[in-house]
C-alpha positions as a Markdown table, in Angstrom:
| # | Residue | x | y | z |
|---|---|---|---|---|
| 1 | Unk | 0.0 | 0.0 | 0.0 |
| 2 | Unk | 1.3 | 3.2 | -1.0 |
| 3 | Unk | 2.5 | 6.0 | 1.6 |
| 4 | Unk | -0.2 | 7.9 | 0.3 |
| 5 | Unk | -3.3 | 5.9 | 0.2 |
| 6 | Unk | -2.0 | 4.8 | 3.9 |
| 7 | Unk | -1.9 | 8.8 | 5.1 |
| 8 | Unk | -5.3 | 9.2 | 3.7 |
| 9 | Unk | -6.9 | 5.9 | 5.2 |
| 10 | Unk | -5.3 | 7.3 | 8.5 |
| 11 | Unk | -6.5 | 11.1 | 8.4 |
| 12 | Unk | -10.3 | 9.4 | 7.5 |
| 13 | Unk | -9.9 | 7.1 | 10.6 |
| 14 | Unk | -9.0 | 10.1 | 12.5 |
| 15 | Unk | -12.2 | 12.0 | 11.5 |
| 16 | Unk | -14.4 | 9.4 | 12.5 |
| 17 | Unk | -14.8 | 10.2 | 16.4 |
| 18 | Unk | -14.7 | 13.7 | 15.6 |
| 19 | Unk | -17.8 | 13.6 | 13.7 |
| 20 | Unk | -18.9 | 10.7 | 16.2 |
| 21 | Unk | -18.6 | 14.0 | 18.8 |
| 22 | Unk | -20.5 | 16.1 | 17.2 |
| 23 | Unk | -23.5 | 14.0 | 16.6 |
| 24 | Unk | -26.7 | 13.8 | 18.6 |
| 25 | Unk | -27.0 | 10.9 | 21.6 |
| 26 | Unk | -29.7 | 9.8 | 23.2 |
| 27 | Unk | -29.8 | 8.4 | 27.1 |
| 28 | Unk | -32.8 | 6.9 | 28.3 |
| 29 | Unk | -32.9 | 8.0 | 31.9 |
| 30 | Unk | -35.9 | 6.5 | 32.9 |
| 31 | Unk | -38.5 | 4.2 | 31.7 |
| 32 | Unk | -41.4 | 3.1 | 34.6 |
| 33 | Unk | -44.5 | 2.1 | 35.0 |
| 34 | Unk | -46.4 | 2.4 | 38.4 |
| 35 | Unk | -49.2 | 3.9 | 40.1 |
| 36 | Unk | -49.7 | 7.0 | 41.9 |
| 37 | Unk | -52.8 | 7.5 | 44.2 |
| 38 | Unk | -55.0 | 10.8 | 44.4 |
| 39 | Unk | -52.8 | 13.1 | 46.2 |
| 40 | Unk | -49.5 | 11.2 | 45.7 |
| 41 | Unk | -46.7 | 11.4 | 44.2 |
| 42 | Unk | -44.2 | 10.0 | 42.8 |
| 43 | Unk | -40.2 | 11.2 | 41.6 |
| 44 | Unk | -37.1 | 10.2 | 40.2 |
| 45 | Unk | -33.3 | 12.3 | 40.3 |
| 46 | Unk | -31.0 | 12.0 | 37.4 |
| 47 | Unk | -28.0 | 14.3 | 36.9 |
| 48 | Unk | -27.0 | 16.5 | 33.5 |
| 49 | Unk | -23.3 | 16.5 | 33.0 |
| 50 | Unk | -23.3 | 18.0 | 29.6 |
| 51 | Unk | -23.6 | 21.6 | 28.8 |
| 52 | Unk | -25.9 | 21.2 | 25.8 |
| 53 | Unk | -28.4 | 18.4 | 27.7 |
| 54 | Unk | -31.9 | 18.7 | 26.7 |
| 55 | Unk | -34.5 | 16.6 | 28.6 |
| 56 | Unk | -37.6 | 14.9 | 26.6 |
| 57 | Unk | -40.5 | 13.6 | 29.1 |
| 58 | Unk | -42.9 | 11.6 | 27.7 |
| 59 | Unk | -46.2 | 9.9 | 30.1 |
| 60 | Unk | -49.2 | 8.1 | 29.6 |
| 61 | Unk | -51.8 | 7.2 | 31.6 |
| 62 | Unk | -53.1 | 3.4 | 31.1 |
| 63 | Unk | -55.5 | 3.0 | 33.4 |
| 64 | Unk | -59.1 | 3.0 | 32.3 |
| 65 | Unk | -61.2 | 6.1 | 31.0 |
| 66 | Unk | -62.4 | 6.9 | 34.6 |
| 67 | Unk | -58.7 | 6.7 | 35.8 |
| 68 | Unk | -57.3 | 10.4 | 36.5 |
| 69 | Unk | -55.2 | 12.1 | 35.6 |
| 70 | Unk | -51.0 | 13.1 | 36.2 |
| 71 | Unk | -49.3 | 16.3 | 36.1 |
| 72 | Unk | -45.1 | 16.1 | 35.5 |
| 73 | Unk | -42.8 | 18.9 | 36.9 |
| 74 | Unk | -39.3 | 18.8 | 36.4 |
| 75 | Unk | -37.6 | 20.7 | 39.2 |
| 76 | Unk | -33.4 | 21.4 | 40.4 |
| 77 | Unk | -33.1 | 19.1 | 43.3 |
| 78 | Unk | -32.4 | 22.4 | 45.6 |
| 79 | Unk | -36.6 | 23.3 | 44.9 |
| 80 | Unk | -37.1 | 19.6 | 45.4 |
| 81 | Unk | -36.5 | 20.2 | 48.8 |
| 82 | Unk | -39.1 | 22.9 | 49.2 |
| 83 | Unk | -41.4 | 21.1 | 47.0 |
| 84 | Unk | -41.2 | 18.0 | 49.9 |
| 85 | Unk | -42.0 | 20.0 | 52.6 |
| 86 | Unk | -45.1 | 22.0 | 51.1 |
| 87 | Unk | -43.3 | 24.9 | 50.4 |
| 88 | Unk | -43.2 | 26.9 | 47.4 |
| 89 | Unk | -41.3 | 25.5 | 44.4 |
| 90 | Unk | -40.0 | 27.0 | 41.0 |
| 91 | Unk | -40.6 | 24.4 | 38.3 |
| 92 | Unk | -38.5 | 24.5 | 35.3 |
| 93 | Unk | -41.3 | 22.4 | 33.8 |
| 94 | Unk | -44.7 | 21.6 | 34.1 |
| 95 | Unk | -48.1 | 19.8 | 32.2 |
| 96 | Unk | -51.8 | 20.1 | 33.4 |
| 97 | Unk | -53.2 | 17.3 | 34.3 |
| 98 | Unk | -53.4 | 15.0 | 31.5 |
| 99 | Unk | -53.8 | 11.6 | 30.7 |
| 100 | Unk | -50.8 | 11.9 | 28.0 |
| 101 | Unk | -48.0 | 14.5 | 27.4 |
| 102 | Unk | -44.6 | 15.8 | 26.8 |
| 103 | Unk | -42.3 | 17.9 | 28.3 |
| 104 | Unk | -39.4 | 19.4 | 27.4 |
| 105 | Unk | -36.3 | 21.4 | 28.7 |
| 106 | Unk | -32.9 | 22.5 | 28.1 |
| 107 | Unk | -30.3 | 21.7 | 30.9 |
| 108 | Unk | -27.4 | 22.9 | 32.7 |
| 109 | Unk | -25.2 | 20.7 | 34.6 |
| 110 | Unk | -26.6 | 19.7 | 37.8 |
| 111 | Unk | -29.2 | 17.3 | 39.9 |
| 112 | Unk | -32.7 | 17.2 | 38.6 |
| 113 | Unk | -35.7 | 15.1 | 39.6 |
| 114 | Unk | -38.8 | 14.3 | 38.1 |
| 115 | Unk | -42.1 | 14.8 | 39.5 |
| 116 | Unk | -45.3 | 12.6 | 38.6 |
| 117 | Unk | -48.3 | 14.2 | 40.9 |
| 118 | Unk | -51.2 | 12.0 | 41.4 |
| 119 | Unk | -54.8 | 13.0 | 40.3 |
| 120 | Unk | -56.6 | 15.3 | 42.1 |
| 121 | Unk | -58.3 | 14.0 | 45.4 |
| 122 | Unk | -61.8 | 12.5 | 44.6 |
| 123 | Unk | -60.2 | 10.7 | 41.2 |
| 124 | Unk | -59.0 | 7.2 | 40.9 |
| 125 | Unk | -55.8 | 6.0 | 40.7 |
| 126 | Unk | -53.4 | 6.2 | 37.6 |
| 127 | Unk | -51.3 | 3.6 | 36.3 |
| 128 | Unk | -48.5 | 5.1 | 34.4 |
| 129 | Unk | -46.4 | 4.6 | 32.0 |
| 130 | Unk | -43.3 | 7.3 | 32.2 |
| 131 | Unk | -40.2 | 7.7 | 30.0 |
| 132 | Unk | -37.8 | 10.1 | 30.1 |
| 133 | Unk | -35.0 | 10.6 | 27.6 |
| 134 | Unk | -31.6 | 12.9 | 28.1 |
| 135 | Unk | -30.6 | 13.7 | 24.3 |
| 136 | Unk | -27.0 | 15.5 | 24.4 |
| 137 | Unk | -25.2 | 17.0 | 21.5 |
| 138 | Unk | -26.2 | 19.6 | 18.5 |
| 139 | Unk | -29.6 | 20.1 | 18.9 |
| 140 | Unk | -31.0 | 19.3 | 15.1 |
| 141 | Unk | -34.3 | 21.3 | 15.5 |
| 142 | Unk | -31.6 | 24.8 | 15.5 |
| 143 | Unk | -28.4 | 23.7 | 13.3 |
| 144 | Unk | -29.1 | 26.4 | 10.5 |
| 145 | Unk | -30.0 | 24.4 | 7.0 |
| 146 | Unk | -27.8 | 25.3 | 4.1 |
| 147 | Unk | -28.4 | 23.9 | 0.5 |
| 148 | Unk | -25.8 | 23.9 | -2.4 |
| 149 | Unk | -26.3 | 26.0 | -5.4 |
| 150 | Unk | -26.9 | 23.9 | -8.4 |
| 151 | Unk | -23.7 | 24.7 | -9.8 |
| 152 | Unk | -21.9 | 23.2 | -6.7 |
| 153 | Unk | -24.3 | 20.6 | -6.6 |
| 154 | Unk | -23.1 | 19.3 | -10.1 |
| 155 | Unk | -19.7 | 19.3 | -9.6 |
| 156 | Unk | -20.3 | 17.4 | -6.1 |
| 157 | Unk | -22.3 | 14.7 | -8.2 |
| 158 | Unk | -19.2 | 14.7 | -11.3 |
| 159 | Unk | -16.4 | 14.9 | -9.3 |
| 160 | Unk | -17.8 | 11.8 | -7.2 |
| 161 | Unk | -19.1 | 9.7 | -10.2 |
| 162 | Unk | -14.9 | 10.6 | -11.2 |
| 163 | Unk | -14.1 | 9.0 | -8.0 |
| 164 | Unk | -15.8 | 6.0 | -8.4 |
| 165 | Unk | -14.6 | 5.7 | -12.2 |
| 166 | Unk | -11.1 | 5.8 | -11.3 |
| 167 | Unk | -11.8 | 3.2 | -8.2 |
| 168 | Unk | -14.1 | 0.9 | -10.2 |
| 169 | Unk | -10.9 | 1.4 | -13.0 |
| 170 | Unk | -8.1 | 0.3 | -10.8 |
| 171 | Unk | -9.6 | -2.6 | -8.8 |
| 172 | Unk | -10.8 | -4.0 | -12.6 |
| 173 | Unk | -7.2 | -3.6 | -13.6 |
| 174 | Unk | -5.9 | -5.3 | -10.6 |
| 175 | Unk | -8.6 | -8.1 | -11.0 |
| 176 | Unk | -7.4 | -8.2 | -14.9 |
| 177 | Unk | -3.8 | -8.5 | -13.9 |
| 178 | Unk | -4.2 | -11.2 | -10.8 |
| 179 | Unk | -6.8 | -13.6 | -13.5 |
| 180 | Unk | -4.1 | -13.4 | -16.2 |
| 181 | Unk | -0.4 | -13.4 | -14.4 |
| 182 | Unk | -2.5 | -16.8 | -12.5 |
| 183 | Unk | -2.4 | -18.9 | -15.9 |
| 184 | Unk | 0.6 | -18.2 | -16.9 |
């Protein structure tokens, strides 16, 4: 193998986990099912690391059509504290009462913990079904979209079919060479 085909395998290898960085990942923090009584509650801590963490909560009630409802609050663990002892508490996030939703939030480092608050007293209890995702990386819904003029767009596509030519060309001629040098 040539010096050169060996630099370029080696500068492609090294671009790999660089581009493996940049790309989106996806940690699934939680998934649970359980109940939660009227007036109850249940809640789970997880900790963001990342600098550019965004959280994706996604619940579903599966009890029957007379089962209540849930609300989900996403809270720093410091306003857990007060939320724990009845006092007030700053949500970073928060549904109605559904019987399905989402919530969303962008992260800073630190300790979180998820809320799921029972139905209202007088309801039934709620079976749920909770998941909650921590997606790091480039957020894909804000990376600016740029398309390439049709000029550059043809010479992407020429230069490329050239590529292939030239490979296609080569390994033929090495196929050509290795079938005839083996009957002689």
């Amino acid at each position: 193998m040539s010096r050169r085909v060996r630099t370029a395998l080696l500068l492609m290898l090294l671009a790999l986990p660089v581009a493996a960085s940049t790309a989106q990942r996806q940690e699934a923090l939680i998934y649970s099912r359980f109940e939660v009584d009227p007036g109850e509650w249940r809640y789970f801590e997880f900790p963001a690391k990342d600098p550019v963490a965004r959280l994706e909560v996604r619940f579903e009630v599966e009890s029957s059509r007379d089962a209540g409802t849930v609300r989900v609050r996403l809270l720093r663990d410091r306003e857990f504290e007060h939320f724990r002892q009845h006092q007030s508490s700053e949500s970073l996030g928060a549904t109605n009462y559904r019987r399905r939703g989402r919530l969303t939030a962008k992260l800073e480092p630190g300790s979180y913990v998820v809320v799921v608050e029972g139905p209202p007293e007088g309801h039934r209890r709620a079976q749920v079904e909770l998941d909650v995702k921590l997606l790091t990386g480039p957020d894909p819904e804000t990376l600016p979209v740029a398309y390439a003029s049709p000029r550059r767009r043809w010479v992407v596509v020429g230069v490329s079919l050239a590529a292939f030519a030239l490979i296609v060309g080569w390994a033929g001629g090495a196929l050509w060479r290795a079938a005839h040098s083996s009957h002689s």
